[in-house]
VOVO-98629 format. One record per residue (C-alpha): residue in three letters; y, x, z. Coordinates in steps of 0.02 Angstrom, whole numbers, plus 50000, padded with zeros to 5 digits. Example, Ala and Ser with C-alpha at 12.3 -4.5 7.8 and 13.67 -1.06 7.14 Angstrom:
! VOVO-98629
ALA497755061550390
SER499475068450357
This chain:
! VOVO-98629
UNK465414764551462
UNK464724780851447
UNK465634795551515
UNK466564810151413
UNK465674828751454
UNK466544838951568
UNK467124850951447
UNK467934835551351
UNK469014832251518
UNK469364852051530
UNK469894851751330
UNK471844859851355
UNK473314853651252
UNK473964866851130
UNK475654870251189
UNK476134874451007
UNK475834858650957
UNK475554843651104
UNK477594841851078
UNK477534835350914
UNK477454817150932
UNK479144819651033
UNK479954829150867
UNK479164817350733
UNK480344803750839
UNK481674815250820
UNK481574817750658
UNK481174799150625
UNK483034795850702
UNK483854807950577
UNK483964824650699
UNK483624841650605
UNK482384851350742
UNK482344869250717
UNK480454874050737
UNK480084889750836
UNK478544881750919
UNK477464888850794
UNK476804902450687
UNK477384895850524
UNK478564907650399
UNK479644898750282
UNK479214910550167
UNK478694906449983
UNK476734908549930
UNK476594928749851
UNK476344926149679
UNK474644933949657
UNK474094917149736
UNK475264904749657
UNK474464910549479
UNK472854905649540
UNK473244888949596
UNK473704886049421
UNK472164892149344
UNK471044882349459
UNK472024866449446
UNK470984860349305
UNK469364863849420
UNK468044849749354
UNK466554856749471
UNK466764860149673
UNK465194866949742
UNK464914876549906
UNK465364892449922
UNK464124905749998
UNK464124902850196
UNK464554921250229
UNK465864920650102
UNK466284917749895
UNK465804935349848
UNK467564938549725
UNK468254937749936
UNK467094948750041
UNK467574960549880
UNK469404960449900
UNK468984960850089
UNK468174975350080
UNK469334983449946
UNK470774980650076
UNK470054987850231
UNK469715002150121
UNK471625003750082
UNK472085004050277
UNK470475018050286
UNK469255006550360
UNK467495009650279
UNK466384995350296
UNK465094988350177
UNK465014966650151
UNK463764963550255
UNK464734968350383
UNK466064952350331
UNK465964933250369
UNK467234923750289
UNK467894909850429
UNK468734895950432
UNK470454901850475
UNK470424915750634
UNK470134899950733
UNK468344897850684
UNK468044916450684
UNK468394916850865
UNK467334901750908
UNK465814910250818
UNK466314924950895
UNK466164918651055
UNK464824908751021
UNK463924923650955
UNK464054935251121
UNK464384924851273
UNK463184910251356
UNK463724896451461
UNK464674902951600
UNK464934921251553
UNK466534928851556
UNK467794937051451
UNK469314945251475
UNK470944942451404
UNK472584950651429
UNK474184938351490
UNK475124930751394
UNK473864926851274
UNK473734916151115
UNK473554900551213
UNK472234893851103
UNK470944906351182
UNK470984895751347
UNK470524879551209
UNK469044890551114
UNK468254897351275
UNK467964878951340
UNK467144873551181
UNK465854887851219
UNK465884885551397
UNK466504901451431
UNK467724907051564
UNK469454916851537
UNK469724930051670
UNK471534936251646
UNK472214953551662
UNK474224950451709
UNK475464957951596
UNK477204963351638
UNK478704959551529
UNK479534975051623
UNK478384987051546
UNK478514977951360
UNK476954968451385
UNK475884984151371
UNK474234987751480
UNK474184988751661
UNK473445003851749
UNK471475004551711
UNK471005001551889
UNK471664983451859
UNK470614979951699
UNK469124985451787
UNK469254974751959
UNK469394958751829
UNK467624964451764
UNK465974956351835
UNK464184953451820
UNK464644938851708
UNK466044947651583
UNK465224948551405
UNK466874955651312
UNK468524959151310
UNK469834952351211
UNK471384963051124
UNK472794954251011
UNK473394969250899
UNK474964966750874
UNK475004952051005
UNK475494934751009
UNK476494928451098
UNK477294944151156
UNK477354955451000
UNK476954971051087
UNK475864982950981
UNK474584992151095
UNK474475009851069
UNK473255023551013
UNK472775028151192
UNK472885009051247
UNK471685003651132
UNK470595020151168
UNK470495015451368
UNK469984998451325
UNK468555006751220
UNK468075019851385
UNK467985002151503
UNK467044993551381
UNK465995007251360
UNK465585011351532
UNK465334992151573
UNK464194989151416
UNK465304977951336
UNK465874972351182
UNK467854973851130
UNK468404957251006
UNK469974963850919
UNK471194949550875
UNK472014960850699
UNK472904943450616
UNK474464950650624
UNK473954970950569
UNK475404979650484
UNK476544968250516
UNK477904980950631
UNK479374986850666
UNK480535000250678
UNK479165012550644
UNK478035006750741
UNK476055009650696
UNK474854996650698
UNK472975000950727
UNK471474992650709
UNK469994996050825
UNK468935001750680
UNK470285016650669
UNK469835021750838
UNK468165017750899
UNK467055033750900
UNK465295030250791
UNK464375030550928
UNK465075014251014
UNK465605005950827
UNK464334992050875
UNK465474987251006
UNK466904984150906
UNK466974965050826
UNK468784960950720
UNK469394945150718
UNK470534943650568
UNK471414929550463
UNK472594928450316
UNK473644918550363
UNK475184926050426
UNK474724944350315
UNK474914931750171
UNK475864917450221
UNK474404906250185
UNK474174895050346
UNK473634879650257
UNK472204889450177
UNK471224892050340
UNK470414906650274
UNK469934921050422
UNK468364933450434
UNK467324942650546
UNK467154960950521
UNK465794970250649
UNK464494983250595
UNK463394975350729
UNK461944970650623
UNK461274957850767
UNK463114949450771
UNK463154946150623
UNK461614940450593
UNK462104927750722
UNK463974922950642
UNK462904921550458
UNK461744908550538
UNK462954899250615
UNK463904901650457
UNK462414892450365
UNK462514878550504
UNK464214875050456
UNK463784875450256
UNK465494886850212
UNK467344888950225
UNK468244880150075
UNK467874886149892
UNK469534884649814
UNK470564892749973
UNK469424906949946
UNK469464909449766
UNK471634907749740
UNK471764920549908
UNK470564935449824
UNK471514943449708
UNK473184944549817
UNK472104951449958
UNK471424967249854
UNK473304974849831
UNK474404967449984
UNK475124982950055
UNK476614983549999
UNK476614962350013
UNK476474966350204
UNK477594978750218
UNK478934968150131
UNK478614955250241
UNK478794965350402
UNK480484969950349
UNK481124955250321
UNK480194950550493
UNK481254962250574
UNK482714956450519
UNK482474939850600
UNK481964946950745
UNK483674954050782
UNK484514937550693
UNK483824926450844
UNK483714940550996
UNK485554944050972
UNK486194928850984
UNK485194920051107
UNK485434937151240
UNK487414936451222
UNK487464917251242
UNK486354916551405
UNK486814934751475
UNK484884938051472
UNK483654953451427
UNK482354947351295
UNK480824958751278
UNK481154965651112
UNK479474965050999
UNK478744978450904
UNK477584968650811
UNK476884950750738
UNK478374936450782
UNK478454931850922
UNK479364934351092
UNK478914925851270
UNK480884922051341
UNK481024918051524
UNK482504904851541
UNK483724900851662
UNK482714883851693
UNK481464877851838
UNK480274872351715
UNK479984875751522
UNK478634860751509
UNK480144849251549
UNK481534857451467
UNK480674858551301
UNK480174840051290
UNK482204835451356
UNK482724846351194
UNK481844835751078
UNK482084817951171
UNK483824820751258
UNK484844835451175
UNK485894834951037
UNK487184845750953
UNK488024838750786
UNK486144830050752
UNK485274846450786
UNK484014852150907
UNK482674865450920
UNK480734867250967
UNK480024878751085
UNK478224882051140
UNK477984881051325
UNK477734896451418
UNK476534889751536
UNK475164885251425
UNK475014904951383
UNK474244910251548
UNK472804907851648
UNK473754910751834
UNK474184896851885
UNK476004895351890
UNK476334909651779
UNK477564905351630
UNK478464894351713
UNK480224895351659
UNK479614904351499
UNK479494899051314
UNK478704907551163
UNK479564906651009
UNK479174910950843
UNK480464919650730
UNK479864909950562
UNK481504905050499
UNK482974911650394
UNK484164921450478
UNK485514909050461
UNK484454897350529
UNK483654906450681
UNK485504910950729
UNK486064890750739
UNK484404889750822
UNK484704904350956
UNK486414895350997
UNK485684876351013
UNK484524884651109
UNK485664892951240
UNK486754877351242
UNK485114866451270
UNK484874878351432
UNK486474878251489
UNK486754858851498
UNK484864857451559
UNK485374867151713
UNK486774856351751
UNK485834841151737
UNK484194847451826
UNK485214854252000
């Protein structure tokens, strides 16, 4: 028979998600599993978009949508960059298929075969899974948990840089750590790029969403004029909104060539869904104060779950300042193991929780291994029960795994 491609064979598991066979059993047996493997709130669909739903129920005619995007969308787009002070026209939008596509493209769009980019670690482990369907390589720049996740010293960044690097990557605010890089972080990732001719991909899916006080900025806030053709945003509505089913994401860059590319592979692909963009337009034009309701309420559950989980295990937990999301390193040899025995072995009073392996959100090898990632998605009350089946999970994993 013929033989798979060598990039099929390199295609990574998410580690979101390549547990979920193990909870659907779970679940099939009559255990409640707490999910904090992935980026999915609980909350209720704003209300902007729930009218629209209903008015496009009785839809009789689906077409295409425009590749680059329904135009009622790049509008509100627009309109909302405008609102955070970001000036851009729409021809400097593509409307994606969720911020998943919109990296691909983006990829796609600057790097060939065997160029480089790099990313900062832990990173949104879906990078790692994007980059091979491009045939690009992941160089990683090694974050430390005892300086909140934030940049190491500039001489690091630039000895990961080579003849081959095309770009580098920034999650503002980040996932899986929820740090929020700073003013002067973002602005030394701008000087390296800029003195390595290279282009900076900002990851903004989770812009505005902070806490206690904390500021948020997008690369357009910072980049001077004069390297603004550097600058590409990767951004997505999904978590700003609480839309993840819709899979709708963009492209921003005022790089007339990239986005020349991104529309003709946007054409390739036909378009994003017509009906996701239409119900998400009118929301997106006035969501400030959505988001900053939702960050609140973000932060909240933050300290619901933290609390807990620290005083049960005796632990420090990096404390996030952004998105939600925390990496966790566990009293436990390894986190691939342990979270697959929580969902086969563990019980308490039917109950049991999900966690997203550490591991699978680094490039160095070995990195992550007694870590998790967890999402804080839930209800308070919730991530609380959660937090203590969690540290009980642990605790009898240890005792078991000696």
């Amino acid at each position: 028979m013929p033989e798979i491609s060598k990039r099929g064979e390199q295609s990574p598991f998410s580690p979101i998600r390549k547990l979920v066979d193990f909870a659907d059993e779970a679940k099939a047996k009559g255990v409640k599993v707490y999910h904090l493997n992935i980026g999915q709130p609980d909350f209720k669909v704003p209300p902007k978009i729930r009218e629209e739903i209903k008015k496009i129920s009785s839809v009789d005619y689906l077409p295409y949508a425009n590749s680059q995007g329904e135009k009622e969308l790049l509008l509100a787009w627009q309109k909302y960059l405008q609102d955070i002070d970001i000036q851009v026209e729409t021809k400097d939008i593509a409307i994606t298929t969720g911020g998943s596509e919109a990296l691909i493209m983006t990829m796609a769009a600057i790097c060939d075969p065997g160029d480089e980019i790099i990313v900062f670690e832990p990173y949104y482990a879906n990078y790692f899974g994007f980059a091979n369907l491009v045939s690009v390589e992941v160089v990683p720049v090694e974050l430390d948990s005892k300086n909140g996740y934030h940049l190491p010293s500039e001489e690091i960044i630039r000895s990961k840089i080579s003849s081959r690097t095309r770009a580098i990557f920034i999650t503002n605010p980040n996932n899986p750590t929820g740090t929020v890089f700073t003013k002067s972080e973002i602005e030394l990732i701008i000087k390296i790029a800029k003195e390595n001719n290279l282009f900076v991909v900002s990851d903004e899916a989770y812009l505005g969403i902070t806490f206690d006080h904390t500021t948020s900025y997008s690369i357009l806030h910072i980049i001077p004029e004069t390297d603004i053709k550097r600058a590409i945003v990767v951004d997505s509505l999904s978590k700003r909104l609480n839309v993840c089913g819709a899979r709708i994401g963009a492209i921003v860059s005022k790089n007339e060539e990239v986005m020349s590319v991104v529309n003709r592979q946007a054409q390739a692909r036909l378009s994003t869904s017509t009906i996701e963009q239409r119900i998400v337009a009118p929301q997106l034009k006035d969501c400030l104060s959505y988001i900053e309701e939702i960050a609140e309420r973000y932060q909240n559950r933050r300290d619901a779950f933290i609390g807990p989980l620290e005083k049960e295990l005796n632990i420090k937990i990096h404390r996030p300042e952004g998105a939600f999301y925390t990496m966790v390193e566990l009293p436990v040899k390894d986190a691939d193991e342990f979270a697959k025995w929580l969902l086969t072995d563990f019980r308490e009073n039917g109950e049991t929780v999900m966690v997203a392996p550490g591991s699978g959100f680094y490039a160095t090898p070995g990195r992550g291994k007694n870590e998790i990632r967890v999402a804080y998605v839930l209800k308070e009350e919730d991530l609380e029960k959660a937090a203590i089946l969690l540290a009980k999970g642990a605790k009898a994993y240890q005792k078991i795994s000696r």
